[in-house]
Every structure is written in C-alpha cells, then in structure tokens.
N, C-alpha and C positions, 0 to 999 in steps of 0.2 A: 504494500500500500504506500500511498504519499509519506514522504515525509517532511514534517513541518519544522518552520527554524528552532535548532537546539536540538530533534530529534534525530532518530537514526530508523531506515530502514531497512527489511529484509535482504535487499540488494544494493545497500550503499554502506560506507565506511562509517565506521562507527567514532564518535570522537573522543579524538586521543590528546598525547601531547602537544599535536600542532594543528589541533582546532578547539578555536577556545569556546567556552558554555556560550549559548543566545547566537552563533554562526549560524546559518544556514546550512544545510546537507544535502548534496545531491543524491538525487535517488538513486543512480544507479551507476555503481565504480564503473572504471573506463573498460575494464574485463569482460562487466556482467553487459554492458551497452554493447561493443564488441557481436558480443555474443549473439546479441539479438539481431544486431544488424546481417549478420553472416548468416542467420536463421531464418526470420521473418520474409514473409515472400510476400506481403501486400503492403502499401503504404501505411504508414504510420507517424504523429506525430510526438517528441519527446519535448515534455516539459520542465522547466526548473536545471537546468543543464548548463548553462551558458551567463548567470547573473553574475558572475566573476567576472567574465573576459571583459578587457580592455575594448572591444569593436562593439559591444552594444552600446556604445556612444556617439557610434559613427551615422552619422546623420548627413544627412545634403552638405546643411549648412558647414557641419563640423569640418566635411572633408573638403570642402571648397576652401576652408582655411588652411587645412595640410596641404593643400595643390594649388596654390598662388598664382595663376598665369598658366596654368597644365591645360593645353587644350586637348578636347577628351571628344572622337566621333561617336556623334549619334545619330542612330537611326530615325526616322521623320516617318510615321505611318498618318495617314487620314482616319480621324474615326468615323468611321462609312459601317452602313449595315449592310452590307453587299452581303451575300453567299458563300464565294468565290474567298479561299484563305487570303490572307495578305503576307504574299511570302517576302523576302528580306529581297532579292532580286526587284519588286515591283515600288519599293520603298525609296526614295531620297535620303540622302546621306550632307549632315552638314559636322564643321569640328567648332569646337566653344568648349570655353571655359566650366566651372559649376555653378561658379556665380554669375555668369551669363544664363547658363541653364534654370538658374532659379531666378530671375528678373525677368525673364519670359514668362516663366510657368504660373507669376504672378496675374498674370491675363492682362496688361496694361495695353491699350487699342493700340499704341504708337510704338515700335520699338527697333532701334538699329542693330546694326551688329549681324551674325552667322544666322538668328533665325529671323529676319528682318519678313523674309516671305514667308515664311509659319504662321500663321493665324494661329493663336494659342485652342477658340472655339472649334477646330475644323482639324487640327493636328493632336499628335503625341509623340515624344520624344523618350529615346531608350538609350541610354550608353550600357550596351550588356556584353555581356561573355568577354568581361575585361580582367586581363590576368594580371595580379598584385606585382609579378616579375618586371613587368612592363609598364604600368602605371606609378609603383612606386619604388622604380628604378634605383634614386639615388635618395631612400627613406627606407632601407631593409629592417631595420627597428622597429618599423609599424607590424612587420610581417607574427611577429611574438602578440600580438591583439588578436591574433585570431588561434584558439588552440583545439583542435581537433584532437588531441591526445585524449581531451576527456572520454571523446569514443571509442578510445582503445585504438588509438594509431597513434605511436609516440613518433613527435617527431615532427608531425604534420602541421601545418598552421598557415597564415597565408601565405606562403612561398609556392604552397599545391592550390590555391583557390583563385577565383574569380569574383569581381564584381556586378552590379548589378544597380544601374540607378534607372527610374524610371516616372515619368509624367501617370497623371489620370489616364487609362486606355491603352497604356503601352504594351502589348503583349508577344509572345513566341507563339510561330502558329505549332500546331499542334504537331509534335513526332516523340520518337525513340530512340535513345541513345543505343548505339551499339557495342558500346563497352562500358564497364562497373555500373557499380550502382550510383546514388547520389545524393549526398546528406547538402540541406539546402538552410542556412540561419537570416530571417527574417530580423533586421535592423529596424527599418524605419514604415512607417506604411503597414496595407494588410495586400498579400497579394491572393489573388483566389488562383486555384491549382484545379482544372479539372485533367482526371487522371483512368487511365481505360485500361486492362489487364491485358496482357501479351497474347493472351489465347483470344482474344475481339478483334489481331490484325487483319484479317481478313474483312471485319466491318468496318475499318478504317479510310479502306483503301491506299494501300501504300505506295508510294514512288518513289523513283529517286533521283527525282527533276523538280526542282533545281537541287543540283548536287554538292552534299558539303559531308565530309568524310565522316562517318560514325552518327550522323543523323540519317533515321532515315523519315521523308516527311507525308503527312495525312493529305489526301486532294481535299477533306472534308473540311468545311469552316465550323467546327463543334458545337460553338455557340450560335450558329445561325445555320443551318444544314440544308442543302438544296435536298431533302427527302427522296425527289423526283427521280436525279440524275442519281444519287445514292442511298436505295431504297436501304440497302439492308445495314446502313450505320443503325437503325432503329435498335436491331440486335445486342449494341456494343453497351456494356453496364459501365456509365458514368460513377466514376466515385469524387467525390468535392470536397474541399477544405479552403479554408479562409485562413492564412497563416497569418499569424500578428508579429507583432514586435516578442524579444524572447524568443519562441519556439524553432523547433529547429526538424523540418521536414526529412525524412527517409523515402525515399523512391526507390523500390529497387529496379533488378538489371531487367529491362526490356518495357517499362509499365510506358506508352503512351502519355503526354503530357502535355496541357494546352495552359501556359500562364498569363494573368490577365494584372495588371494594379487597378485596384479600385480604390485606391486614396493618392490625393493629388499629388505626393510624393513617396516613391516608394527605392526601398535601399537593402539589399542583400546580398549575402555572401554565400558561396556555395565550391563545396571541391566532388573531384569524381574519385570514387575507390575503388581500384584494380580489384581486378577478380580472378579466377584462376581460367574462368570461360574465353578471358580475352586472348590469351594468346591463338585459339583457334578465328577468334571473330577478325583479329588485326590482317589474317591469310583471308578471308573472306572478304575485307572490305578492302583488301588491294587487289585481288581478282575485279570487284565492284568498280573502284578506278578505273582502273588498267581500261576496262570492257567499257565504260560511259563516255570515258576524252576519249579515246578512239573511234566510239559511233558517232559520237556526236559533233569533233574536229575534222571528220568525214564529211559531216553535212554543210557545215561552214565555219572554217579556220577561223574568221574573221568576228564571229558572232557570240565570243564564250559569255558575255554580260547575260543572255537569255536565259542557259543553263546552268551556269555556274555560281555559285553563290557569295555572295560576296567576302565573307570569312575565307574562301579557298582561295590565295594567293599563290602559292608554288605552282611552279612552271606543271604542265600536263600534259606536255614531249609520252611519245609512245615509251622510248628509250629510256627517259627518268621515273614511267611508273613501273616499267619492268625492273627497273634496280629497287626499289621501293618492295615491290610484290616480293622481289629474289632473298630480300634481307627480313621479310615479314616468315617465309617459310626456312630462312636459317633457323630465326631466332623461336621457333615453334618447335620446329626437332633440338635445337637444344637446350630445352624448356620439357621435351617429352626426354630426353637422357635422362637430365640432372633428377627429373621426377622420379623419374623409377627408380635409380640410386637409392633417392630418400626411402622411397616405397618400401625396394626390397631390405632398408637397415631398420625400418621401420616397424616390419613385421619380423625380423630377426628377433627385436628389443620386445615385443607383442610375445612373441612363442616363450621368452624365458620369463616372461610375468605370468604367464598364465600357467606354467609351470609349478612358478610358485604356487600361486593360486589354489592350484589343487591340495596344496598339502594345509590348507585352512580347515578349521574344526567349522565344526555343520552352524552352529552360532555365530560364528563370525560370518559366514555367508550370507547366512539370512538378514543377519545386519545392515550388510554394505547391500544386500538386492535391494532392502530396504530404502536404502540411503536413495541409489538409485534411480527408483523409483520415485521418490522423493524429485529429485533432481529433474528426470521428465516431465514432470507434472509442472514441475515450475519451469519449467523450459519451455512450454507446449501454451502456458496463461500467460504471457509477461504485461498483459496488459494492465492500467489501470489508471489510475488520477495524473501521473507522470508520462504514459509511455499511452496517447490512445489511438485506437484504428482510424484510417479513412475508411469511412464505409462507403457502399453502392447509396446511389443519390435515387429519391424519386424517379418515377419512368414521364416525367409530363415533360414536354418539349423544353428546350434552352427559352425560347419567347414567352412561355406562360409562367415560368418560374419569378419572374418580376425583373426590379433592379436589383442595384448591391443591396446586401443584407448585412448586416451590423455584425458586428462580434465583438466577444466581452473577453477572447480565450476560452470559454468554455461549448460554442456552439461549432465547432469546427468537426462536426462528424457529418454536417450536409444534411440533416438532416429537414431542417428548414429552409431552409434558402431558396531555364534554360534548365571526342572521336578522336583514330588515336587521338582527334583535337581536344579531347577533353579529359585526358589525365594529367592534366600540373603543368606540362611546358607545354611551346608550342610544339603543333603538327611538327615539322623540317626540325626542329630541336630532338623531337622523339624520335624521328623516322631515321634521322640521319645516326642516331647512335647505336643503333644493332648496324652489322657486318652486313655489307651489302654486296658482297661477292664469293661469300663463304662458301664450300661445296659440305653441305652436310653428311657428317659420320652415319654408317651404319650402325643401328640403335640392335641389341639383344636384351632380351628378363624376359623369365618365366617360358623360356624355348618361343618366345615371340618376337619376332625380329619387324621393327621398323621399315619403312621403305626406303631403300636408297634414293637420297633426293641431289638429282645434280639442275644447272641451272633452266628453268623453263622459258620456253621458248615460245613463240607469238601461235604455231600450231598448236599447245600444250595450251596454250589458255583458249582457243578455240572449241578444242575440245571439249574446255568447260561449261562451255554455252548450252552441250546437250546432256551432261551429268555435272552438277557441280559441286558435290558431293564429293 
C-alpha cells in the first residue's frame, strides 16, 4: 500500500540512519520498481517517485533562464479538426528562443520575431524529442536533475533523456516505438496519453511513410477517425490517462501512443530502456531502411521532404544503409554468442544450487515454497495508491467524449473523460559505434550452431521482401 510521509512501505526502504523521522518515503526501492517495469506489460502510472529530483522545477519559464539566447526548433502544427493525422513532414518548422516561445504563447494579437506568422489562435508549437546531450551541451551538471536510478537503472539521468516542451494542442500523431520501453516524467502541464495494445496493430493501420527509424506510424487521426476509410480502428481498445505534474508514465515495448497537451504549457522528460528484444528489432528496422530509400529514391531522388521525416537527417545512399544493416546483424550474432556464454555459466551455477537444494529437510522446503509463493502473489498485484493501471477507456467515439477533462492526480485511469533514434544518443552516434564491417563468428551451445553470417548483399535483402523472417 501507499506510503505516507514518515512511513514505510511493503516495497520501499525502511528509514534508517540517513532518512530522518517526518521525510517522505518512496514507495517503491529502485529494485522493486525495476522489477515491475521488466514485468508489467500494460501501461501504468507510478506515483510519489520523483518529489526529490532536482527537474521537477523545471518549468518553461525556469529553463528559458538556464538557456539564455538557446535557440530551440519547433515544430508549428495548425489546430485543424481534419481527419487526416498531422504528421511532422506536413508541419512548419520555425527556431526561437523559450522566452520567445513563451511571449507568443501568451496570445498577444501583434508579435515579431521567429513566430511572427503563427497566429497563436490557429497554431501550436512543440520543441520535442530534444536530447539533454544537445541542448545542454555546455551545462552537463543539469544532467544529475534528472535521476532515473530511482527505477533501478543506476547510472541513468539526463544524459539518456529527452525533452519535451509544448503549447495548448501540441501533439505526436499516433505510432510505436520499435525499440525499449519508455518511462515518461511529467514537469509542467497535464499531457493526455491515448494508448492502444500491440495486439490492435492491425486496427491501427500501420505505415511507414513518412519514415523515421524505430517509429512506426498510424494513417488513423485517433482522436478524430475517418471510420469510413478505417472501419475496423472501431476494434482497437483505447486506454487514456491525463498525466500531471509529478507522475511518471510506463509505456511498455510496442503499446501505440497518441500525445496530446491540454494545458497551455506543457514540459516533460522522458528516456527509452533497452531491452533484450532490441537487438533483433535494430536487424529488422535496417532491412526496413535499406528497403524504403531505395523504393522510394527510385521514385524521385529529388523529393525525400515527402517521405522522409524530418528527424531522419543521415544520408540514405543505398551503400550507407547496407553498412548500417551489415553492422546491425554483427552486432546481433555477437549479442546471440556472449548470450549463450552467460546462458550456458548460468545454468552450470542453477545445477549446483539445486543440488544443494535437494539435501534440504522437508520444512525448510515448504518454507521457502512458501516464501515463494509469497513473492508471486506480490509480483502478479503491484498495483495500488503509488503504482496505478491505464485502463481501456469507454467505447463512445473521440467526438462524444467532450473537451479536456480536469484532473486532480487521482482520475487518471480514463475513466471519465513521444529508434535506434530513441535510446540516449543520436541515430549516427549509435549506429556508427557497432562494427560495421565485421564478418560474424560461427556461434555453437547446446549442439546448436548459429548461422554463419558473412556480408549481405543487395540480392540477400531482396530476398527478404518474400520471407522476412
């Protein structure tokens, strides 16, 4: 259950000699959160987590004082009720400052400067998917404000994260990350999160035009749905949350995601957590590459603004995605070696415990099944005051559900009412650090031998167009 300041809960550290009486206690050490994170397979939000860190102060305002002159792009959408998503390609792009960005946002009829042709009424402005390495290039001391360790990733903090500032209406149209999951901490503003399960892709409709590497994106506008043209999105179980200030959203790997601001300023930080699925997904979405600039720079060399999205900057040469793809399937066979390695000292270390094991008296067995048992049970519930579910939202349309809907922190269950680019560096920073010429070892464990993989070639990826598998 909750625990309130001074107390201690089932799942949080109990205080010792360096928490004094009347602290606060988070409810869940970075071990047991960890845990759940690696566990949990539906959205969730964790509460009471984050009232230490130094970045829940980070505000508009706050950080247009730390970035003096930082001019910062952002994206320009029309708030339109069209159908039709508003993907990043169909958007205008202007650069300004945040204190530019917030003398705008104030609405005043006259205004110079980068959003001079924004009608504040008729527009919304987003600086997103901004990465703290690059933003606050020469302030690496801020990067310690953001600590992600409390989730049981030591280590982590804003060096692996992104920013996130955004106007009334600003949103992501709706897709799926193709690698890790994604814990998401809510500064300033409420953003709302509609959110669809992996298994609804097929109601989604998926593409992967306009292309940007590890998204893949919905044709569906979620919140306004052409029905007509996409009868069977009706099938796809929305789940909703309002995240506030404090809380700190869980998405795991593959859930569908459309975000929206619904307060006139909104401010969040978010990183993506590797997972053990990625190494095969990173071989998939460079076959993905490879196979879309080539159909597509077939059709017109001249025209990548149409398909291409604007975050994908690196060249898209045939020749530079098959080095990319060639260093994506190194680094997967030697990712499948070292595994086994572990594997096979793994179950070496497994055979001589359980060995012991056997010479335990019948009481101590029944003991520890006990314990065990114990352990699933609370492994299987983690939910509660701190930690609660998104659930599936009402089935009445996006249009009949109303406008924004208030939240106090507590109504955020819905029921009323942002590849490789996204692991810590950039794309070309991660891509380029696996071996990109490697000829990969033949792999043996368990009389199972790997496939010998030497480099592939423009027919080998062809191939894959009829098994790609």
């Amino acid at each position: 259950m909750a625990a309130g300041p001074g107390a201690t809960s089932d799942t949080g550290p109990a205080a010792g000699a360096g928490q004094e009486a009347g602290e606060p206690v988070k409810p869940f050490t970075p071990e047991k959160a960890k845990e759940i994170i690696m566990s949990l397979e539906q959205p969730a939000v964790f509460c009471n987590m984050v009232f230490d860190w130094p970045a829940q102060h980070w505000t508009a305002e706050h950080l247009s004082e730390v970035l003096p002159g930082k001019r910062i792009r952002f994206r320009m959408g029309l708030k339109s009720t069209d159908t039709a998503p508003q993907f990043e390609t169909a958007c205008s792009y202007t650069e300004a400052t945040l204190e530019e960005f917030l003398t705008w946002n104030c609405g005043q009829p006259r205004i110079s400067g980068p959003f001079r042709d924004y009608d504040h009424s008729k527009f919304w402005a987003y600086a997103d998917y901004k990465y703290f390495v690059n933003l606050f290039e020469d302030k690496t001391d801020i990067f310690q404000d953001v600590m992600w360790s409390d989730f049981g990733f030591p280590g982590r903090n804003g060096r692996e994260s992104t920013l996130w500032i955004g106007s009334l209406g600003a949103h992501t149209p709706c897709h799926l990350d193709s690698y890790g999951c994604n814990l998401v901490f809510q500064v300033q503003g409420r953003k709302r999160w509609h959110l669809f399960p992996p298994e609804d892709t097929p109601f989604l409709y998926p593409t992967r035009i306009p292309y940007e590497e590890s998204s893949v994106f919905s044709k569906v506008n979620v919140v306004n749905p052409d029905l007509k043209r996409f009868p069977q999105f009706r099938k796809a179980r929305r789940h909703m949350v309002a995240l506030s200030p404090g809380q700190v959203l869980f998405v795991p790997r593959h859930w569908w995601h459309y975000v929206e601001s619904i307060d006139p300023v909104t401010v969040s930080v978010n990183s993506w957590i590797e997972l053990e699925e990625d190494h095969q997904a990173r071989v998939e979405e460079a076959i993905t590459r490879t196979l879309v600039c080539a159909l597509k720079t077939a059709e017109d060399p001249h025209n990548t603004r149409a398909w291409l999205n604007p975050t994908e900057v690196e060249e898209t040469s045939h020749e530079v995605n098959c080095r990319y793809l060639n260093g994506a399937v190194s680094a997967f066979f030697n990712h499948y070696r070292t595994s086994k390695v572990i594997e096979m000292q793994a179950l070496r270390t497994n055979g001589e415990e359980l060995n012991v094991h056997n010479h335990m008296e019948v009481g101590q067995t029944g003991r520890q099944n006990l314990t065990l048992e114990t352990v699933k049970q609370e492994a299987a519930s983690p939910f509660g005051p701190d930690l609660v579910p998104v659930i599936q939202s009402p089935e009445e349309a996006p249009s009949e559900r109303g406008g924004i809907f208030e939240s106090d922190g507590k109504d955020f269950l819905g029921k009323d009412g942002e590849h490789f680019g996204k692991l810590h560096n950039t794309k070309r920073q991660r891509r380029m650090s696996r071996s990109e010429n490697a000829i990969v070892e033949q792999v043996a464990s368990h009389g199972t031998t790997a496939p010998s993989q030497t480099l592939i070639s423009t027919d080998d990826l062809l191939d894959c167009l009829v098994n790609p598998q």
